[in-house]
C-alpha positions in Angstrom: -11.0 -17.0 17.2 -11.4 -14.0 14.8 -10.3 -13.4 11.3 -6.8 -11.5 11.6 -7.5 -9.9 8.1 -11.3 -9.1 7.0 -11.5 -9.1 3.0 -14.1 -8.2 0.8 -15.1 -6.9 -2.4 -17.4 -3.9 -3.3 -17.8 -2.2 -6.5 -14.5 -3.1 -7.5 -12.8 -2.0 -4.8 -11.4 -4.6 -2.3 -10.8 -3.5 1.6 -8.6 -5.1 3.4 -8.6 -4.4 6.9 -6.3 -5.8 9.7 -8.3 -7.2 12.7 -6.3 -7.6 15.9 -7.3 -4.4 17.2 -6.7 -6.0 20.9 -3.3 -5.4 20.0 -2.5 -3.0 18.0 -3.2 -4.9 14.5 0.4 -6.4 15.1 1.6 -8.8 12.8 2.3 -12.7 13.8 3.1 -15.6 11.5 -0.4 -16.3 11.6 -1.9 -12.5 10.2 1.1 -12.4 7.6 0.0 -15.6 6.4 -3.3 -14.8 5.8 -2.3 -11.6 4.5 0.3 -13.0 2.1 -3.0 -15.1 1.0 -5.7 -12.1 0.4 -2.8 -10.2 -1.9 -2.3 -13.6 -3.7 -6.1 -13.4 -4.1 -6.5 -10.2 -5.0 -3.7 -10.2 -7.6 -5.4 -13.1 -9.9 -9.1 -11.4 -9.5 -9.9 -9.2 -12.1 -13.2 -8.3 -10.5 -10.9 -5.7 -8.3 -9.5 -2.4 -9.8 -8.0 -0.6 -6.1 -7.0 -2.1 -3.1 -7.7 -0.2 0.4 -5.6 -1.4 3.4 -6.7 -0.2 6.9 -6.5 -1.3 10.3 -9.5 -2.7 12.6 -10.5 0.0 15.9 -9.3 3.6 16.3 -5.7 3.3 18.0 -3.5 1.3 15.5 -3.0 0.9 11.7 -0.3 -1.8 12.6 1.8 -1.0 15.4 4.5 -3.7 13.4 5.9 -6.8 14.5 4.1 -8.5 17.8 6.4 -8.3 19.9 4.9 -10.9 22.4 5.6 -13.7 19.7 9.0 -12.1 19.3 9.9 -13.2 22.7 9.2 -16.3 22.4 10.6 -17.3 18.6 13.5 -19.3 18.0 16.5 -17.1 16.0 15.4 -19.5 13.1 12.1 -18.5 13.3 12.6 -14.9 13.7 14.2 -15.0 10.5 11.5 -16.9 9.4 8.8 -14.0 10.2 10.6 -11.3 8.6 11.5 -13.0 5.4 7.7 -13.7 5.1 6.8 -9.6 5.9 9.0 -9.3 3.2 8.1 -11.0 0.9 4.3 -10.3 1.6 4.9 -6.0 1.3 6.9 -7.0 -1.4 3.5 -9.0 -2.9 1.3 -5.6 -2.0 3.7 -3.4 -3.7 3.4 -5.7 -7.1 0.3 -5.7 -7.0 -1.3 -4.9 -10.7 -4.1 -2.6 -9.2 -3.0 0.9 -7.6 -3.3 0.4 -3.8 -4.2 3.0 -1.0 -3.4 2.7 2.6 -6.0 4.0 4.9 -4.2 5.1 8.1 -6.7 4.9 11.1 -4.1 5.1 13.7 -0.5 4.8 14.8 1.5 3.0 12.7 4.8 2.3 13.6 8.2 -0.6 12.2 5.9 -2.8 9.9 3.1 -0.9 9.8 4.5 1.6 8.5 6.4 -0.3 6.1 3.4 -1.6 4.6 1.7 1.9 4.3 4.9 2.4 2.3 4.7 -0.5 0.4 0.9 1.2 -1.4 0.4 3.5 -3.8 -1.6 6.4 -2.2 -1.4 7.6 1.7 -3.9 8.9 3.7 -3.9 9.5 7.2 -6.0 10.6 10.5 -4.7 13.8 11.4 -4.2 11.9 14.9 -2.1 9.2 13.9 1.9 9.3 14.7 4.3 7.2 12.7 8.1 6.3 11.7 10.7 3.5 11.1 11.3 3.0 15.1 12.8 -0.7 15.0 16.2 0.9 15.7 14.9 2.0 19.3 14.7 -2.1 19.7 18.2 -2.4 18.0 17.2 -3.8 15.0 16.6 -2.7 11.5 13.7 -2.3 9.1 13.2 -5.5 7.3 10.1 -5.4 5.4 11.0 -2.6 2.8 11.6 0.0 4.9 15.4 1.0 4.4 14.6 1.0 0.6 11.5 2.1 0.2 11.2 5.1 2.2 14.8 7.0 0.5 13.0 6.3 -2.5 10.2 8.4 -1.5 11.7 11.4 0.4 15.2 11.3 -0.7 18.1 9.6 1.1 19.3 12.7 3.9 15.6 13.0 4.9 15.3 9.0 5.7 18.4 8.9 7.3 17.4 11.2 9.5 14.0 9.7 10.4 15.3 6.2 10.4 18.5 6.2 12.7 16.9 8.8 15.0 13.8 5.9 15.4 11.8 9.5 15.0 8.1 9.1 15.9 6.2 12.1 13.3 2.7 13.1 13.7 0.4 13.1 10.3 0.8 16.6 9.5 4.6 16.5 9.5 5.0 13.1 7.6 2.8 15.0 4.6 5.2 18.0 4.6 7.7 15.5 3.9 5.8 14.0 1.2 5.0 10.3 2.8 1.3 11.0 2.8 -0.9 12.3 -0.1 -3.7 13.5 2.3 -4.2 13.8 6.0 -8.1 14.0 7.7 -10.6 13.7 10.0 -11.4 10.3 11.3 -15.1 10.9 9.7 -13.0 11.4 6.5 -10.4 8.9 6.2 -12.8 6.0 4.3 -14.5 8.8 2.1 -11.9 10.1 1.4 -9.8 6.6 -0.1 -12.8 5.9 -1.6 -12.9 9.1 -3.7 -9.4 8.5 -4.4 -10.6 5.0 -5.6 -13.9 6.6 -7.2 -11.6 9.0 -9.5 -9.2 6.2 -10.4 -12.1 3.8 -11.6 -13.1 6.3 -13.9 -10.4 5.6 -15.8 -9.4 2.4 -18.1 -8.6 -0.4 -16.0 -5.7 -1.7 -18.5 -4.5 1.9 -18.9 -4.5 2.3 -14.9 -2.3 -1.1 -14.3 0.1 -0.5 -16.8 0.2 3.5 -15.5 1.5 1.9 -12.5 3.5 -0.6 -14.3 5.7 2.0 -16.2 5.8 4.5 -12.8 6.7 1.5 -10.6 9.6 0.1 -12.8 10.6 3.0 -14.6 11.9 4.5 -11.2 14.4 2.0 -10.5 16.1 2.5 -13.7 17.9 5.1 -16.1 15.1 8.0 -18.2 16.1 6.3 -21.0 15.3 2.6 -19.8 12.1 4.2 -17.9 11.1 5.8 -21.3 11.0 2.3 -23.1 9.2 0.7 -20.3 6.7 3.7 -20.7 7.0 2.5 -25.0 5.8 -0.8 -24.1 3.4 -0.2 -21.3 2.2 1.8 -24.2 1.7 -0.7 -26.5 -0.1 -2.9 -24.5 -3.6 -0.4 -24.2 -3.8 0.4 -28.2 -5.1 -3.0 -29.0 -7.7 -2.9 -26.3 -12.0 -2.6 -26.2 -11.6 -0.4 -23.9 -9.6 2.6 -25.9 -11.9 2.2 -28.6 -14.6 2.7 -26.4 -13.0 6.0 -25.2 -13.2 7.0 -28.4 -16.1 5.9 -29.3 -17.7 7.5 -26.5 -16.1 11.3 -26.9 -17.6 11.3 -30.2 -20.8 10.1 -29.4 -20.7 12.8 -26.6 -21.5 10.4 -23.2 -19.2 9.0 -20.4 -17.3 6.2 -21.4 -18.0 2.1 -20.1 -14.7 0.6 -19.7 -14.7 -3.1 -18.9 -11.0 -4.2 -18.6 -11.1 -5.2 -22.0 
């Protein structure tokens, strides 16, 4: 039996890639557990500064829930699986290094919700998408109902949610869901330069960047601006500010090492 998640680590960039490409890269307990593993992982290894999250074959980031196991679960354990989705977006979405989600196909329900759950968007120009679980009378329940009003505002995700509305790349970047949408040649180069810019930077100063955007949002300015204060805080005793200094006035690229 194949891996249902791939994982490895490359330059400081970990891909992590959903492998049930026979169906759709759907999630069952099985994936979600693994999954729900590799984002424990990632979190505690320091080696890795961005996280890229794609899906195995050319049809399907995630085309959600497997419906197949669905049919056959228990209520207890349908309740089961989607506490556990969950709880594992909710994992990717803490995460301490800025994550990008690498859309190489549909993604629909859960799949979606977990392209929600990263940082950065980007998208084959082919690739439709939504929040379609009402269409199966039932609701989002990995993030979905929160996180996307967040992003797009509340009328806007009404609209797409209720209406189960299935939108094509291009339209879901007008609304401002995706940062970028591309070729299929393009889609990996084009994370990775995303990834290549953002490892440029200080790898305390990017986590706590995210830190201070990621909880200051879900607050008051005034609460958000102390959060910022205190993300603050954290880089000025670090090796790596000096070195950025260091390094302007010596006239040469900085070496940041996470310290």
């Amino acid at each position: 039996m194949s891996e249902a998640i791939l994982y490895e680590v490359k330059d400081h960039i970990a891909y992590v890639t959903l492998n049930r490409p026979e169906v759709l890269n759907c999630f069952n307990y099985r994936t979600l557990q693994r999954l729900g593993e590799v984002v424990d992982e990632i979190h505690h290894n320091q080696n890795v500064r961005v996280v890229i999250f794609t899906g195995a074959g050319e049809k399907a980031f995630s085309a959600g829930a497997d419906l197949k196991e669905r049919r056959t679960l228990s209520e207890a354990d349908v309740k089961r699986n989607v506490r556990k989705i969950r709880d594992v977006f909710s994992a990717v979405e803490a995460l301490p290094q800025p994550t990008i989600a690498a859309i190489n196909g549909h993604a629909f329900g859960g799949g979606f919700e977990l392209a929600l759950a990263c940082d950065i968007r980007v998208s084959v120009e082919s690739a439709s998408m939504g929040l379609t679980e009402l269409s199966w009378a039932i609701i989002p329940g990995a993030g979905g109902t929160q996180r996307l009003p967040r992003l797009i505002g509340q009328a806007k995700a009404m609209e797409l949610i209720l209406t189960a509305k299935k939108m094509k790349a291009d339209e879901a970047w007008k609304y401002g869901i995706l940062n970028k949408a591309v070729t299929r040649e393009e889609l990996l180069p084009a994370c990775v330069e995303y990834a290549a810019a953002i490892l440029k930077n200080g790898p305390i100063a990017v986590q706590q960047a995210k830190y201070s955007i990621k909880h200051g949002m879900e607050t008051d300015l005034q609460t958000g601006l102390a959060i910022e204060a205190k993300a603050y805080e954290v880089t000025i005793p670090t090796k790596d500010r000096v070195e950025a200094l260091d390094a302007f006035s010596e006239k040469r690229p900085p070496v940041f090492k996470g310290e």
